[in-house]
C-alpha angles and dihedrals in degrees: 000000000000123000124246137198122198101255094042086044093059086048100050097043092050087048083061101045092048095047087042088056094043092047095047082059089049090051103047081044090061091047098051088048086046089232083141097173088058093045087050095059087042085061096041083053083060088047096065099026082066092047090053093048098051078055108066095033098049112014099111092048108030144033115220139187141173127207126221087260085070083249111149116222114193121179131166114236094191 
C-alpha cells in the first residue's frame, strides 16, 4: 500500500480520474475503428485504474475486489 498525504491523495485521485476518462474515449475509439485487441487492454487499463482508485478511497474501511466479470464485491472486515 502506498502512503498518502492529503494534498498527494487529491492529486492522485484527480490524475486517475482524468486517465480513466482519457482511456474510456480510447476505448470506445477502438471500438468504433474495430481495432478490438487494443480496445481489450484499454479496458483492462479501467480495470485497474479502478482498482487503484477504490484504493485509495476505501482501503482503510473497506476490502474490495473485482471479478473477472467486472462485478465489485465490497465487504466490511471490521
Amino acid at each position: 500500500m502506498f502512503q498518502y498525504t492529503p494534498g498527494s491523495e487529491c492529486q492522485h485521485i484527480k490524475a486517475i480520474i482524468f486517465t480513466y476518462k482519457s482511456t474510456i474515449q480510447m476505448r470506445d475509439r477502438y471500438i468504433y475503428e474495430e481495432q478490438f485487441e487494443l480496445a481489450a487492454e484499454a479496458q483492462q487499463q479501467l480495470r485497474e485504474l479502478k482498482q487503484s482508485l477504490f484504493d485509495i478511497l476505501l482501503s482503510d474501511r473497506y476490502v474490495i475486489e473485482q471479478t473477472k466479470d467486472h462485478n465489485i464485491t465490497i465487504r466490511c472486515d471490521k
